[in-house]
C-alpha positions in Angstrom: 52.9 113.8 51.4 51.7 117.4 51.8 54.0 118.2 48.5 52.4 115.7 46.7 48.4 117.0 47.2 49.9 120.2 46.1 51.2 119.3 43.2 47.7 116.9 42.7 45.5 120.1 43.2 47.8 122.5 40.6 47.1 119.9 37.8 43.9 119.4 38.7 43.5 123.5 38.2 45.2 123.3 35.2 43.0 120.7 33.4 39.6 122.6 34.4 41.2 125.5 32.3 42.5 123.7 29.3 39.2 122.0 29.5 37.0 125.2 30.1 39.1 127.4 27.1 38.0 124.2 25.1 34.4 124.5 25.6 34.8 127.9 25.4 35.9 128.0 21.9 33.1 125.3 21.3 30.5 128.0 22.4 32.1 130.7 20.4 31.5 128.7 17.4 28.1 127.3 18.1 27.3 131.0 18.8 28.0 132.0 15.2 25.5 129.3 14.8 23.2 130.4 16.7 22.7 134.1 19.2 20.3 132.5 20.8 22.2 130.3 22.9 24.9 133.1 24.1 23.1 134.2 27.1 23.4 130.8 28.4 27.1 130.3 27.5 28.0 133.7 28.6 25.9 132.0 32.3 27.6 129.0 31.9 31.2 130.2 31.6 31.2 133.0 34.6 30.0 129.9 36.5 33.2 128.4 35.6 35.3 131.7 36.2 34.0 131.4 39.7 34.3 127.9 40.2 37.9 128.1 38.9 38.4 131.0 41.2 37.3 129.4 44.0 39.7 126.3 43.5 43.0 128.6 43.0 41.4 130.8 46.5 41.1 127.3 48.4 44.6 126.2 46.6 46.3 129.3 48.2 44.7 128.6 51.6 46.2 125.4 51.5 49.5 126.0 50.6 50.0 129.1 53.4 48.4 126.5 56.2 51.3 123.9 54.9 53.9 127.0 54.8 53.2 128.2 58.4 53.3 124.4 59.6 56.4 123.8 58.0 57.9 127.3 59.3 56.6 126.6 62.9 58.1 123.1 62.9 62.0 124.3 61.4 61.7 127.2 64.3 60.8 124.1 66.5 63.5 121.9 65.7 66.4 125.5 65.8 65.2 126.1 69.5 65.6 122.4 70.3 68.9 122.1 68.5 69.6 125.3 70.2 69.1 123.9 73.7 71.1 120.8 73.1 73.9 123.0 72.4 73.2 124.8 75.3 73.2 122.0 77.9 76.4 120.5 76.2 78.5 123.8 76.7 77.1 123.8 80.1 77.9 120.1 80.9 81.6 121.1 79.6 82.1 123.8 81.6 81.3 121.8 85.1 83.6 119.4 83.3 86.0 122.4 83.0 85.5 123.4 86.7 85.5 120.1 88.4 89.5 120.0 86.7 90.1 122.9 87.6 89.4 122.4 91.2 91.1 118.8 90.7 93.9 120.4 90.0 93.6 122.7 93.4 93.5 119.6 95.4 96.2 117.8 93.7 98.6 121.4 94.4 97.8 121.8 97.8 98.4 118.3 98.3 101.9 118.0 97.0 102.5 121.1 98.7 101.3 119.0 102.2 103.7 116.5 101.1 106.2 118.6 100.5 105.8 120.3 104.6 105.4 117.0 106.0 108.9 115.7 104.0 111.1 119.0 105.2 109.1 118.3 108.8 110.5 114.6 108.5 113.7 115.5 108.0 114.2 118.5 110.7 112.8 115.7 112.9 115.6 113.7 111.9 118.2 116.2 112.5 116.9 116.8 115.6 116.7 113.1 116.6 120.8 112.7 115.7 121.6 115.8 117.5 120.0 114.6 120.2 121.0 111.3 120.3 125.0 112.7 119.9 123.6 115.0 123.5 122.7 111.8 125.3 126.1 109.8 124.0 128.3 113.1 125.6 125.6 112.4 128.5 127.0 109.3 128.7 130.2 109.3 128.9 130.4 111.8 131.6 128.0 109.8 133.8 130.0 107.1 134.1 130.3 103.3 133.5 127.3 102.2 135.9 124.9 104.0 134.3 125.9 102.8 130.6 125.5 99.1 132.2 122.1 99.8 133.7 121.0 100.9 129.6 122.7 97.9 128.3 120.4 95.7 131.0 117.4 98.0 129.6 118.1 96.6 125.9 118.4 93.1 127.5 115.2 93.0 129.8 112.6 95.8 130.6 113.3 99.1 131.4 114.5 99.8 135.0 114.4 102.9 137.7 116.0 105.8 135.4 119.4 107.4 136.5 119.9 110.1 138.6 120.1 112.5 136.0 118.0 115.8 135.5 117.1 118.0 132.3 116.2 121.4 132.9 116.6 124.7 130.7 118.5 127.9 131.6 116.5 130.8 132.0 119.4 133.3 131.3 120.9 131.8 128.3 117.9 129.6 126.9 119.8 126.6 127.0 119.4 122.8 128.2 121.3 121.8 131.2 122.1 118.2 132.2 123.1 117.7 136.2 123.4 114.9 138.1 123.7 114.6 142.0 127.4 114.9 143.3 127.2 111.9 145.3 126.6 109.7 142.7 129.0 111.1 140.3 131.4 110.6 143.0 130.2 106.6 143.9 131.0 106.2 140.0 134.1 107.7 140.0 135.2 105.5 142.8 133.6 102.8 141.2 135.5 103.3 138.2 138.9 103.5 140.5 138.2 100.2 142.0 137.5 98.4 138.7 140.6 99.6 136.9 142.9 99.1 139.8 141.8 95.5 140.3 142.2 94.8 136.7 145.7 96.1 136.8 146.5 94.4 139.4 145.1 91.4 138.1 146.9 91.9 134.9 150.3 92.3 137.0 149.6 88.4 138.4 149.0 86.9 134.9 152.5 88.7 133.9 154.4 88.2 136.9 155.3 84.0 136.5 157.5 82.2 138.8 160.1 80.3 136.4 160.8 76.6 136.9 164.0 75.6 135.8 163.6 72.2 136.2 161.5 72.0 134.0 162.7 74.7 131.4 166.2 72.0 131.4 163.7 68.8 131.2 163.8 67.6 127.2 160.4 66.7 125.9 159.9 63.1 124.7 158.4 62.7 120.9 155.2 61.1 121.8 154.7 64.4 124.4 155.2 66.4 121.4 152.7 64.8 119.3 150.2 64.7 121.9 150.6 68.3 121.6 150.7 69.0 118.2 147.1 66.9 118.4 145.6 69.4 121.0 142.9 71.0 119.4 143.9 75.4 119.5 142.7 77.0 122.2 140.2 80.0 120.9 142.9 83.5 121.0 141.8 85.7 124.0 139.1 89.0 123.2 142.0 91.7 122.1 139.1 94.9 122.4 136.1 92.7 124.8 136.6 91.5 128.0 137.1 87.7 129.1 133.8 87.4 130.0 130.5 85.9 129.1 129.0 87.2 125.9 126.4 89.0 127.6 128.9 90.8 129.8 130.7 91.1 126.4 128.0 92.9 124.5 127.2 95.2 127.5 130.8 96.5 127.4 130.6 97.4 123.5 127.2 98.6 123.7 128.3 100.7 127.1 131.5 102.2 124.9 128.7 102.9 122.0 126.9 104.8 124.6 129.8 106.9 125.5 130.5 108.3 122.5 134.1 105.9 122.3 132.8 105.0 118.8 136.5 103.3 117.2 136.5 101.0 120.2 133.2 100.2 120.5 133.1 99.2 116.7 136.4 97.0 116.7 134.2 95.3 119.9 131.1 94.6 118.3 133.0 93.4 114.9 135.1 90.8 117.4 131.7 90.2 119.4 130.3 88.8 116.0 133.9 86.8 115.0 133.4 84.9 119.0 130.0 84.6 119.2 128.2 84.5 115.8 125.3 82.0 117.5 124.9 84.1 120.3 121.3 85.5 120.5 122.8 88.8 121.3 125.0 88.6 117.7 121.6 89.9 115.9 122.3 93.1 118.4 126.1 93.3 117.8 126.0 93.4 113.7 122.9 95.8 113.9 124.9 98.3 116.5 128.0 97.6 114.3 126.6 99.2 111.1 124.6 102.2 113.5 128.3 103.2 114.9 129.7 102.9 111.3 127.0 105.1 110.2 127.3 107.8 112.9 131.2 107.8 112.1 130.7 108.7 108.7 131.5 105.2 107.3 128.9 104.8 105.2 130.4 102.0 102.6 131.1 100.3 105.5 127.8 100.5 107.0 126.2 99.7 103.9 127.9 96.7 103.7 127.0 95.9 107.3 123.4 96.6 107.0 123.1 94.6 103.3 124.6 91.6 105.9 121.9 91.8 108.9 119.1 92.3 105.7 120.3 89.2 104.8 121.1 86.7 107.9 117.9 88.3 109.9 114.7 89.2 106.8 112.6 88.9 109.9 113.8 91.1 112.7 111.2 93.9 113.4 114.3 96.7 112.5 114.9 95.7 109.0 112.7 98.8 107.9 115.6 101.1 109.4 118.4 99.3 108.5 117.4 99.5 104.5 116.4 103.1 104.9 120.2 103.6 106.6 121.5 101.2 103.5 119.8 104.0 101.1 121.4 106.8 103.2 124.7 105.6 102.6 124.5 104.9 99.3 123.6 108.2 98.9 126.8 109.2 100.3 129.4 107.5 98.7 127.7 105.4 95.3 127.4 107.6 91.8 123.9 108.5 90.5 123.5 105.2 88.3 124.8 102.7 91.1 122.2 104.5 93.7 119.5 104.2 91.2 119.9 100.8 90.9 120.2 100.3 94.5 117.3 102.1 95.5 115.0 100.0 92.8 116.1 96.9 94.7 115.6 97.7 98.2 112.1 97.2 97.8 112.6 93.5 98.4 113.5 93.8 101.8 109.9 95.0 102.8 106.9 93.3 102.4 104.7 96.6 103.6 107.3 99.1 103.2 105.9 102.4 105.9 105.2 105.3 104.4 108.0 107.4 105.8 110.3 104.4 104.2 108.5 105.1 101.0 108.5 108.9 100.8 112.3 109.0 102.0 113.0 106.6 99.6 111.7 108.4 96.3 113.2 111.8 97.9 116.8 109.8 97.4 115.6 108.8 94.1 115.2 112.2 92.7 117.9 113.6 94.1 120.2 111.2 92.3 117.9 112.2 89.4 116.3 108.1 88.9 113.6 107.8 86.0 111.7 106.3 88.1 
């Protein structure tokens, strides 16, 4: 708009002087006609001069006031483009910092994770060595002691032995004692038991001999009332003849004791006599915790995998698939274990965190994609 009244005013301008120059010439030509009318054309014509003059002064005027409006209004919209720059460079660089520190965090996590991992596992380690301290406990306390910890797996917990923990101030280390008195009832104990079932032993070989009826022939239908007797179930060849609770004291008691081979063999027959028994849930669960501490890990795999899938709901299924991941990581190649680990996750519902962290530690150790 403002271009356009320039442009209107410079034509305007230009047709006052074309139009001025005109009459001009008119004048100079009436003045040859006449002098007398040249004073007044001479007036005449200055008046234009200064009219025209004044036009081209106002002109200017106009066209600086436009100038300095449109200068002031580009320097306007530079500082404003200016700032908008500014605040985005600032906005990036909080962007910039706020990753930055992100990225902090996220280190010093993983570095937490990484503590609390090596933490877990020293825990562990401490846990099995400890655990191998209380068996060698075990067996040199004595059979009475390993049947009052069965009872504790059976009911509540009951009046703890007569044993002590203390640590030597000389040498540093932990010292286990028991009272000599007891030591010596159990030993006695122990005496008793063994020469009773010797002696008992002795009686069921020792058989008076009937000749009579050794010499007496057997009739046909005797023999096929026989051959119609149902079998009679083959006597325990590693657990007592007892009841299956008595049963599954004496393997857990030889667990306890550090006799691991035997009490294995007894919790494998345990299962094979009584696999309806409410203690059998017990048996297979201590059968693949002894294969494990003995090193047999395919076998305790195998034994775990079993209880995983007779007993989904038993509160210690989240140990036995972590111990079924252990193994595997002891005896199965990097592609087997991989595939393994991805399907463990079915056993748990809410897998614990300790499950889950353990797990993906065995994962990238056998170098799993994911």
């Amino acid at each position: 708009m403002k271009k356009l009244f320039i442009s209107g005013a410079c034509f305007g301008l230009a047709l006052s002087f074309f139009t001025g120059t005109a009459a001009f010439s008119q004048s100079v030509q009436t003045s040859q006609s006449g002098s007398g009318d040249l004073s007044a054309l001479v007036a005449r014509q200055q008046l234009r001069m200064d009219t025209l003059e004044n036009g081209l002064k106002d002109i200017r005027g106009t066209i600086e006031v436009e100038l300095r409006d449109i200068r002031t209004q580009l320097e306007q919209l530079a500082a404003t483009a200016l700032a908008g720059q500014s605040e985005a460079s600032v906005d990036v660089k909080q962007f910039q910092a706020e990753l930055t520190r992100l990225n902090d965090s996220i280190d010093i996590l993983n570095q937490r994770i990484t503590r609390t991992l090596e933490l877990t596992s020293d825990v562990e380690f401490r846990v099995l060595r400890l655990e191998k301290r209380m068996q060698t406990l075990m067996s040199l306390s004595g059979d009475q002691l390993t049947d009052q910890l069965a009872q504790q797996d059976v009911t509540a917990a009951a009046t703890a032995p007569a044993v002590s923990i203390g640590r030597d101030n000389a040498t540093g280390e932990t010292v286990w004692t028991i009272e000599q008195d007891q030591l010596d009832q159990h030993l006695d104990g122990d005496n008793k038991t063994q020469s009773a079932s010797e002696a008992a032993s002795d009686d069921q070989q020792v058989q008076p001999e009937n000749p009579a009826s050794a010499e007496q022939p057997v009739s046909e239908e005797v023999q096929a009332e026989q051959s119609e007797q149902p079998e009679l179930p083959k006597a325990p060849e590693y657990l007592p003849d007892a009841s299956p609770e008595e049963q599954y004291r004496f393997a857990l008691a030889r667990a306890l004791q550090n006799d691991l081979e035997t009490a294995e063999n007894a919790f494998v027959e345990f299962g094979e006599l009584n696999p309806e028994h409410e203690r059998a849930v017990d048996a297979l669960f201590w059968q693949g915790r002894v294969q494990f501490i003995q090193g047999q890990f395919e076998k305790a795999a195998t034994t775990f995998s079993k209880f995983n899938a007779l007993y989904s709901t038993d509160p210690r299924i989240s140990d036995t698939t972590l111990w079924i991941a252990e193994s595997v990581a002891k005896f199965a190649n990097a592609e087997q274990a991989c595939t393994i680990y991805e399907n463990l996750g079915q056993f748990l519902d809410q897998p614990p965190e300790s499950f889950v962290a353990r797990l993906a530690e065995l994962s990238a150790s056998a170098g799993c994609s994911s």
